[in-house]
Structure formats: C-alpha cells, structure tokens
C-alpha positions in Angstrom: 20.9 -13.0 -5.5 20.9 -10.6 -3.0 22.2 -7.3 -3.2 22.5 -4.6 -0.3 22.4 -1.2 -1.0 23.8 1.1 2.3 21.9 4.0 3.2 24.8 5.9 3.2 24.9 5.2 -0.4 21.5 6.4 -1.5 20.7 9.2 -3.5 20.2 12.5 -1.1 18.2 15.4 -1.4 17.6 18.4 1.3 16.3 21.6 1.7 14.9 23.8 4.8 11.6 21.4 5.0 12.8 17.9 3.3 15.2 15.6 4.4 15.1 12.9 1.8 16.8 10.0 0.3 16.7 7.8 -2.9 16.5 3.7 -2.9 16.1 4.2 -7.3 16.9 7.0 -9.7 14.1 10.2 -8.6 14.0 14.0 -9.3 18.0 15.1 -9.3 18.9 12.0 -8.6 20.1 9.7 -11.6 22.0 6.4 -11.7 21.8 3.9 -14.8 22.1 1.3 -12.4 19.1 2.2 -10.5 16.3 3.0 -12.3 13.8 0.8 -10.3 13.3 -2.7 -9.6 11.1 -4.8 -11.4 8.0 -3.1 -11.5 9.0 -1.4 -8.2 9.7 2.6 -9.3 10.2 4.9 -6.5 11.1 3.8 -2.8 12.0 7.5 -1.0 12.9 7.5 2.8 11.8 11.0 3.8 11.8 13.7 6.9 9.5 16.1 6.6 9.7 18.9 8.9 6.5 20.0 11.2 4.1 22.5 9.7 5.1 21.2 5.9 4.8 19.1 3.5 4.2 18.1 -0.4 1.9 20.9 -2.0 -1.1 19.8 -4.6 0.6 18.1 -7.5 -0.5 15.4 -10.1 0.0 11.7 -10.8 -1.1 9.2 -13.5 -1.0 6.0 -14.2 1.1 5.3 -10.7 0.3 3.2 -7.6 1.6 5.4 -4.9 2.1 3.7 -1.0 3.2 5.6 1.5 4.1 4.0 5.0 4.5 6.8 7.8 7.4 5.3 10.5 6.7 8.3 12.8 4.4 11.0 13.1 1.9 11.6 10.6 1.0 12.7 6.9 -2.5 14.6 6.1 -3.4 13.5 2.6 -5.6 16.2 0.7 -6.7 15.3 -3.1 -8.7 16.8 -6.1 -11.3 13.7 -5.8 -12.3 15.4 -2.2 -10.5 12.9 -0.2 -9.2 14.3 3.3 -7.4 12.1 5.9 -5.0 11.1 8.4 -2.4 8.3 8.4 -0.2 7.9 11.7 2.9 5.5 12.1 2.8 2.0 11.5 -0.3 2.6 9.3 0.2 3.1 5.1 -2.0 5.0 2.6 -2.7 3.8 -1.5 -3.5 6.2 -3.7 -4.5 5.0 -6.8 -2.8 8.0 -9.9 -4.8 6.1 -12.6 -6.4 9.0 -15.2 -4.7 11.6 -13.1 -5.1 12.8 -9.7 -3.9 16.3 -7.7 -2.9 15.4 -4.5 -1.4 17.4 -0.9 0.6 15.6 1.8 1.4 17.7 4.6 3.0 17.6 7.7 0.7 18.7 10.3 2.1 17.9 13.4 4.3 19.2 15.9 7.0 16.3 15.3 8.6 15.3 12.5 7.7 12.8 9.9 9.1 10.0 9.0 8.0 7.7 5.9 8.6 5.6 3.1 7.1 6.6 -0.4 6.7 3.7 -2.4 5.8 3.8 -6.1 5.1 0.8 -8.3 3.7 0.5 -12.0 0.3 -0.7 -12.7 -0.3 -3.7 -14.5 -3.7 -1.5 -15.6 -3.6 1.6 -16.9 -6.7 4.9 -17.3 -8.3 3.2 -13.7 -10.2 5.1 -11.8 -8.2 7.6 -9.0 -8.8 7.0 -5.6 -7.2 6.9 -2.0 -7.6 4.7 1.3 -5.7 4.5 4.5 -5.8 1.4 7.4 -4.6 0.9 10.5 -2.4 -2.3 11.1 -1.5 -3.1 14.3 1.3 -5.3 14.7 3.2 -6.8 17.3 6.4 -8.9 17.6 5.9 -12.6 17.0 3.3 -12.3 14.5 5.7 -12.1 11.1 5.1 -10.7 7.8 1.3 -8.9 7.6 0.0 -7.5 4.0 -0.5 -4.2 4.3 -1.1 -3.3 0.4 -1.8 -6.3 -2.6 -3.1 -6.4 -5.4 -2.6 -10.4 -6.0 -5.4 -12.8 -5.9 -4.6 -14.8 -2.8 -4.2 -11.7 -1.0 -8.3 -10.9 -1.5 -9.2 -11.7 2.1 -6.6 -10.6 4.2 -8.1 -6.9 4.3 -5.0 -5.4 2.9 -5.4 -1.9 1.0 -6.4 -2.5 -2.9 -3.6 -2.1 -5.5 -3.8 -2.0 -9.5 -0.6 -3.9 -9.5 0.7 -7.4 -9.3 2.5 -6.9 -6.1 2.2 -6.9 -2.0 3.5 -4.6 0.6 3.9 -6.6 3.7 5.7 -5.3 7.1 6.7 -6.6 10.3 7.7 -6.3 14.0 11.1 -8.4 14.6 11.9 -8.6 18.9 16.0 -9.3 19.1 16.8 -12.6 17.4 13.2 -12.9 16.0 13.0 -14.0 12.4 10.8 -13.7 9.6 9.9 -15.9 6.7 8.5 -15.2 3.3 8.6 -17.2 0.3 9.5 -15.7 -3.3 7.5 -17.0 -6.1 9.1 -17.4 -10.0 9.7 -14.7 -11.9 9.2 -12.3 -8.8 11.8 -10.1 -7.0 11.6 -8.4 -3.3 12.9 -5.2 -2.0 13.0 -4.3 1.6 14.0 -2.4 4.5 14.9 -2.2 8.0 13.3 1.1 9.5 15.4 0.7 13.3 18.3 -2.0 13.9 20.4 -4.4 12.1 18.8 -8.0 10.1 20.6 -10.5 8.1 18.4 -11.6 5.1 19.8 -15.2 4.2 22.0 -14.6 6.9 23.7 -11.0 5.2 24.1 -7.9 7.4 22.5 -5.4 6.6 21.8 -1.7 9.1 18.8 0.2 9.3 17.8 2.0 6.0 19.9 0.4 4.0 17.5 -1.5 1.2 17.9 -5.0 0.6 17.3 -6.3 -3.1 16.6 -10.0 -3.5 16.2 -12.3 -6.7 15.9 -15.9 -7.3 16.0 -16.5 -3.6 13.0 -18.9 -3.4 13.1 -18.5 0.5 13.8 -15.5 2.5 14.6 -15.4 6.1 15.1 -12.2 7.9 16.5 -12.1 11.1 16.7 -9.1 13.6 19.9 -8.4 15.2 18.0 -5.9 17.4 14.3 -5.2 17.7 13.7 -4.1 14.0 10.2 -3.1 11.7 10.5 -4.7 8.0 8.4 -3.5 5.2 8.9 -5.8 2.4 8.0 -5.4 -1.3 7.3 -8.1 -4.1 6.5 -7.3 -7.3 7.3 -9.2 -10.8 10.7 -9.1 -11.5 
C-alpha cells in the first residue's frame, strides 16, 4: 500500500517566528486519520525564522530526530549539552525520564528541518543528545543516519531507543534508490526538493509518502531530490 499525502494537505501552523506544517495529528492540529504511523509520532516540516527558535521545554519517554535541510539549529538542554547541527546533518535526543531542552535559530538565514518523533520500545532510559555529520553525495543510495536495530550497530549511525532507522539520500535526475521493507514494518518518507515516484507513484517535494506491505521500494528522482526515509514497526 502506498499512500501519498500532498503537502498542501498537511496540517499548518504559523506565527511571526514559525512556519510549520503537520505530516500526523500535533499541537492544534487534530485528524483521527492521522494520529501517527506505526510507532512513528510526530514528523513536523518547519521554518524557523533567524534569531528564534523553540524556548526550554520538556520531553519524556520520546525519541526526538531532528534533520536540519538548511541552515542550522543550536540545541541547548538541562543535562548541559550545547551544540550545533548544520544541513544535511540530524541530531537524537533521547526524552527518556525527562529532559528540558532549547532549539534556537542562531543564524542569519532561515531554518529549515524535519522534527521527527518516534516511540521507544524502552521506557525511564537515561536522557541524552548527539549530533553527526553525514556527508552524502549522489550515487551512494540510502545512508542510516539514526537506528536503533541490530544490523544497524556498525554503520556509525546515531543511537536510538527504538526499533526503527532514519536513512536519507542524494537522488541526481533519474537516479533511483532501493530499500527493502521487512514483515510487519511500515516506511514513511519525504522528498525535501523535486519530484520521485516511489513504486513508480508521483509524488512533489514535501509531500509524505506512507508505505505498507511493500516488500521492495524503489524511489526514483524526477529531478535532483534528498530522501529521508523512516522505518519503524508497523
């Protein structure tokens, strides 16, 4: 099954500093149809405006990714942690007992990102946060970024308390991608710039792309196109 959700249909909010939309239900946004995927929560697409951002606020039991698609996001927590995390690259925060956390705009750009929450398949862990660069370039195809699966121990992707992956990619025009979906799991993904197929249906930039019992997956990009790609238990 594969179901494409346009961006124009999202959930939407704004004010003078935020300019963000919702893949699943989130804050004033309700639908009954939406209300996550699998164990996949949250997936925002948000602007943030230079010289703002997110003020300290708490999390629990939550595995929080954030993937910044332009600019960058200063993450400040209560644990002490302090750092930068610059497009292309993704941040994990780990909620577990609870953790207070900043992210803040403190460029002279905007920001663009993706904030991507999924449940934990363990609860009460210990908090924490991490950030990686991953360079990637066209012709090298899916690249785990985030995992907390078994196989995915050696790759040096960020840790997650979570029976799922965050992979991304750079498509060149025409380029595809191939990922394989195990049983019992479902994907998510999206296009952050130009038009794919996935299995051969359109989809546009921002618009999410849900997949289930589609063993194999094969995304092609109608123009140069970056892919990040969720699997979690469906």
């Amino acid at each position: 099954m594969i179901e494409v959700r346009p961006f124009s249909s999202l959930g939407a909010f704004r004010n003078e500093w935020l300019n963000a939309k919702h893949h699943f239900s989130f804050g004033g946004y309700r639908d009954a149809k939406r209300m996550g995927f699998g164990a996949l929560r949250v997936w925002n697409d948000d602007e943030i405006a230079p010289g703002t951002g997110f003020d300290a606020h708490p999390h629990r039991d939550m595995e929080i990714v954030t993937f910044i698609r332009q600019g960058a996001i200063t993450h400040r927590d209560s644990l002490g942690n302090e750092g930068v995390t610059r497009a292309g690259d993704v941040q994990v925060m780990h909620a577990g007992t609870g953790i207070i956390h900043a992210e803040l705009n403190r460029e002279t750009e905007l920001t663009r990102l993706f904030q991507i929450w999924i449940f934990p398949d363990q609860e009460d862990v210990k908090p924490g946060w991490g950030t990686r660069e991953f360079p990637r370039e066209t012709g090298q195809g899916l690249h785990v970024l985030a995992s907390g699966r078994a196989e995915d121990e050696d790759s040096g992707a960020l840790p997650l308390y979570a029976d799922a992956a965050v992979l991304a990619a750079k498509l060149g025009v025409g380029e595809k991608a191939h990922y394989t979906l195990g049983q019992g799991r479902a994907a998510y993904l999206v296009a952050t710039g130009g038009d794919i197929k996935v299995n051969g249906v359109p989809a546009h930039a921002r618009d999410g792309v849900a997949l289930h019992e589609e063993k194999e997956i094969e995304i092609e990009a109608a123009q140069g196109a970056e892919i990040v790609l969720v699997d979690v238990r469906a």
